[in-house]
C-alpha positions, 0 to 999 in steps of 0.5 A, spaced: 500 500 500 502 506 497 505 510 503 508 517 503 506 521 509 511 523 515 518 524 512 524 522 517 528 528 513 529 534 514 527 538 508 529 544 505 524 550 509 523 556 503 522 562 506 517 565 498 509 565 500 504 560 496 503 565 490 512 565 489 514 558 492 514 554 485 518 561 481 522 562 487 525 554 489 530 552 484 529 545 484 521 549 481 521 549 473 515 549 471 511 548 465 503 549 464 496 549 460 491 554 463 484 554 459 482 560 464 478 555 468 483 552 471 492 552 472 496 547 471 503 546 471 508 540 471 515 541 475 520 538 470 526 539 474 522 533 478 520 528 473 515 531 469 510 530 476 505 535 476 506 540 482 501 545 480 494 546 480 489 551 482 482 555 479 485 560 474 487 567 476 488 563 484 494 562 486 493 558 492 496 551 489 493 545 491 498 541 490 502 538 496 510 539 494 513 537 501 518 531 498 519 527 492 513 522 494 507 527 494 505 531 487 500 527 482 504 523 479 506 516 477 508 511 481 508 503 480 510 496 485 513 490 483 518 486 487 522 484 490 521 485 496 525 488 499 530 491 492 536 491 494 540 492 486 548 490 486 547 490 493 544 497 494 539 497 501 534 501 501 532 506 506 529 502 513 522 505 512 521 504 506 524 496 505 517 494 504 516 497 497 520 493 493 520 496 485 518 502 486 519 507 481 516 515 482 515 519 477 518 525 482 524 523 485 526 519 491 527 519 498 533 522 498 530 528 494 534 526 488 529 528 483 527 524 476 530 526 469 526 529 464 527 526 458 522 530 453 516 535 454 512 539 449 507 545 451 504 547 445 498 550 449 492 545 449 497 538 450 503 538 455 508 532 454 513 530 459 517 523 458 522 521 463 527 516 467 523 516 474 527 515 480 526 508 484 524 511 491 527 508 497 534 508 494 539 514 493 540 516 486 538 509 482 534 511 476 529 505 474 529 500 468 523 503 466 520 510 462 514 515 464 510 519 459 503 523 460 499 527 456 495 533 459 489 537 456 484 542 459 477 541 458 472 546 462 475 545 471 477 538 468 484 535 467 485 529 463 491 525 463 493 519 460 500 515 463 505 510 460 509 506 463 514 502 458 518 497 462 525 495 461 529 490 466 533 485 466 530 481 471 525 477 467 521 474 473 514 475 474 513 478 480 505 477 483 500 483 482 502 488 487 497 494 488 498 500 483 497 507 484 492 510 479 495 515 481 498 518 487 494 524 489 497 529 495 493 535 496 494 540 502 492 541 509 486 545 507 483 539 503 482 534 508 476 532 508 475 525 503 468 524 501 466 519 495 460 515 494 460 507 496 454 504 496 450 499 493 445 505 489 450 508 484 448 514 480 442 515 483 444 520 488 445 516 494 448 520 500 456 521 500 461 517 505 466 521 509 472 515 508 477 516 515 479 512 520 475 511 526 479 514 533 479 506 536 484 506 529 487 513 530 489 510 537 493 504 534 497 508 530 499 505 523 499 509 516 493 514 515 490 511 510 485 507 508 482 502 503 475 504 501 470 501 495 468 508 491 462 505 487 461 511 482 469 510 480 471 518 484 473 521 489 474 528 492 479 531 498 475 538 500 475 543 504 471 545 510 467 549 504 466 542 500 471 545 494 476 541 493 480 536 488 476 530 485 478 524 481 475 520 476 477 513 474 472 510 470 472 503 472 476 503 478 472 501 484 478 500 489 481 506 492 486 508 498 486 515 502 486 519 507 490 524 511 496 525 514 498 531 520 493 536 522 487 537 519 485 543 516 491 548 515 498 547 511 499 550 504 504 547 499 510 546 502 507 543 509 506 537 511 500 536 513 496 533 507 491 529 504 490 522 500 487 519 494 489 514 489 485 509 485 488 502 485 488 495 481 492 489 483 497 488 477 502 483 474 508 489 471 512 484 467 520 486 465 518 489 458 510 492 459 507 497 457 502 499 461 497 505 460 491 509 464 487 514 464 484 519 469 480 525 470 482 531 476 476 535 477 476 542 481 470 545 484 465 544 488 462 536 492 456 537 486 461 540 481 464 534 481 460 529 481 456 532 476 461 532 472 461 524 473 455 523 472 455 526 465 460 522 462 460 515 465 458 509 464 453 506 469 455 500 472 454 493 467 456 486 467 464 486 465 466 483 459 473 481 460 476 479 451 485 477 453 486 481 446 492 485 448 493 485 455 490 481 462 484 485 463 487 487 469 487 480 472 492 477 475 495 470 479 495 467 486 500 460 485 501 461 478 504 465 472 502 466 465 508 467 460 508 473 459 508 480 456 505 481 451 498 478 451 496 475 444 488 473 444 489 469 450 491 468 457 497 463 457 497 460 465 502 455 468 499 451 473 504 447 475 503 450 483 498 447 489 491 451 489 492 455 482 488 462 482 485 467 476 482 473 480 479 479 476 479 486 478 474 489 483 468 492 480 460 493 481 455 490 477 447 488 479 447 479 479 440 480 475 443 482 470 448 476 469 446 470 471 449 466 466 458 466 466 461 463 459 468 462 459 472 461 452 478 456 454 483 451 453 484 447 460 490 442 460 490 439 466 489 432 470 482 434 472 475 434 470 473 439 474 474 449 474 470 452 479 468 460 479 467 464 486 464 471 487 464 477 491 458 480 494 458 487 496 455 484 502 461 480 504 467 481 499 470 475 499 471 469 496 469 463 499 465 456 499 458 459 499 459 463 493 462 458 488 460 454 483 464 447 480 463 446 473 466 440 468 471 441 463 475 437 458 481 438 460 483 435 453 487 441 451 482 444 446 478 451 447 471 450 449 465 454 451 463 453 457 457 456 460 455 457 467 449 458 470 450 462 477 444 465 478 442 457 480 445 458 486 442 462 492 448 466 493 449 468 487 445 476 488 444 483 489 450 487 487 457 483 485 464 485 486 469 480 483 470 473 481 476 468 481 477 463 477 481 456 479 483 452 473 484 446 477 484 444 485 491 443 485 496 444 480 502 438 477 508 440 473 506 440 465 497 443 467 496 449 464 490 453 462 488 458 455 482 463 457 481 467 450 474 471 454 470 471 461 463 475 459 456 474 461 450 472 457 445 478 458 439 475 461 435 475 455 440 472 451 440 466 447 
């Protein structure tokens, strides 16, 4: 889980006020798109992170810049754990991150190079070779790009990771963060929605720790199901930062220091980044796109409810990429994904387990699976989550027979025959086979469902 709150560091205290802090601090060199709704700006003496965004003509930067971990920025997990290259150890605190390339710098304020940028007025392009985090001074085996335009008091992004290391292991799905979003003290309240009535207006949801927790110590942040795929830190004024990220339902936030107060370059601040559990393989290209809203608590999920999609039964094709599933006690063979997963079962209790999402069990009752099982067993069986009880477990499950001949086959699987098979869904899982032998292996063009009034 992402974690950038207190610093062990002693940083750098500049004397400039908000307005004058990203001109005056040489470590500051900005570029930005402003539509005259909205300012943005990208630090490129920093990676290319985007450090600056306000309502235009405002210069209260919402942005927090107390280190190289915060900004808005990209930032991906693989392991090992901990990574320790030639022998390089990583900073105590931050052993547990593993591979774990921010687009800023580091923890030892070692910023990340720019590469390229381009700012033609309406795009902002920044390229650049980001820093592994908990070491000093190690540039990642990987590039960043992200592309910004404007549109009204939205930002939309899009990032790329292009991955290029030597270690061709294939490390188990870490959680990533979709991006990282750090806002200042002022906005410190994290509302969304995340209950089971998307887009009809239910009531928000106010995400923090209990004080039982507060009193345990620990990291601030928490995780939280975001059902309407946004939200939103804000002030005492519900005015703020939102983000949208169409699909993602999972996400981690919070806030950090004393609430309410802290600008720019002060600790205290908040939290928010949309996450997904992927598998980063040594050669991927892994992109995503998200929305930065500024506005008010209504502005912001207005514009959510303009442009999204509603909620629909996920239709999963292997085409070109994982469809953001990943693996427990199995790997597939690897970037990139042509028209099929390729999974190897040769480990006990083999797991394909697909991303959180949200979609009503009246509208999938029936699961087809285009796959090619090779295994020494007759049999595959398919779990679900509830939004009631989000786990997989006994209850929720159904076993189907398979042919395990090695050939692709279509299977359908009728979920609404069991009675634990209701109300509002959130994941799936697929075990190929109840244990895995050197040799098994299963081939998955696509997991989709029948609309009900289908066939």
């Amino acid at each position: 889980m992402p974690v950038r709150s207190i610093r062990l560091t002693v940083v750098l205290m500049l004397m400039a006020g908000p307005s004058l802090l990203l001109a005056a601090n040489p470590e500051h060199r900005m570029s930005y798109l402003d539509n005259g709704t909205i300012r943005i700006g990208v630090n490129l003496n920093a990676g290319g992170a985007i450090a600056y965004l306000s309502k235009s003509g405002d210069s209260t930067n919402l942005v927090n810049n107390w280190d190289w971990g915060r900004q808005i920025q990209m930032s991906h997990y693989s392991g090992p754990v901990p990574f320790a290259p030639d022998g390089k150890q990583p900073f105590p605190q931050w052993a547990g991150l593993g591979w774990n390339p921010v687009q800023a710098g580091d923890h030892f304020r070692n910023p990340s190079k720019v590469l390229d940028h381009r700012n033609e007025g309406k795009t902002l392009y920044v390229k650049c070779i980001p820093m592994q985090y908990a070491l000093d001074n190690v540039p990642a085996e990987c590039v960043f790009e992200c592309w910004i335009t404007l549109q009204g008091n939205t930002a939309e992004v899009r990032s790329r990771m292009t991955v290029d290391r030597p270690d061709k292991t294939q490390y188990p799905a870490r959680g990533q963060e979709l991006p990282a979003i750090y806002t200042i003290g002022t906005l410190y309240r994290l509302m969304t929605y995340t209950g089971d009535k998307p887009f009809t207006g239910d009531a928000l949801t106010r995400i923090e720790k209990s004080e039982e927790e507060k009193r345990k110590g620990g990291w601030p942040w928490v995780r939280y199901r975001a059902t309407e795929n946004w939200a939103a830190l804000v002030n005492d004024q519900d005015w703020g930062v939102g983000i949208w990220e169409p699909g993602c339902t999972s996400f981690v936030g919070g806030f950090a220091g004393k609430p309410g107060k802290g600008g720019t370059n002060d600790d205290p601040t908040g939290y928010i980044s949309p996450m997904l559990d992927e598998i980063i393989d040594h050669n991927i290209a892994y992109e995503y796109r998200y929305v930065l809203i500024v506005g008010s608590l209504d502005e912001i999920r207005k514009h959510v409810y303009e442009h999204a999609r509603r909620p629909v039964p996920p239709t999963y094709k292997f085409e070109k990429d994982r469809q953001h599933w990943h693996y427990r006690n199995a790997v597939d063979t690897g970037w990139p994904i042509r028209g099929e997963l390729n999974v190897l079962l040769d480990k006990p209790d083999p797991q394909l387990i697909g991303p959180s999402g949200f979609w009503l069990a009246k509208d999938a009752p029936k699961l087809r699976i285009e796959a090619a099982f090779k295994t020494g067993q007759g049999q595959a069986t398919v779990f679900w989550k509830r939004f009631d009880d989000d786990r997989f477990t006994g209850a929720k499950s159904l076993t189907f027979q398979i042919r395990p001949d090695g050939e692709y086959h279509v299977y359908e699987i009728d979920l609404s025959a069991s009675p634990e098979y209701r109300g509002a869904i959130t994941g799936l899982r697929l075990d190929p086979a109840e244990a895995g032998n050197k040799g098994d292996w299963v081939k998955i063009r696509s997991i989709a469902f029948d609309k009900p009034d289908a066939r």
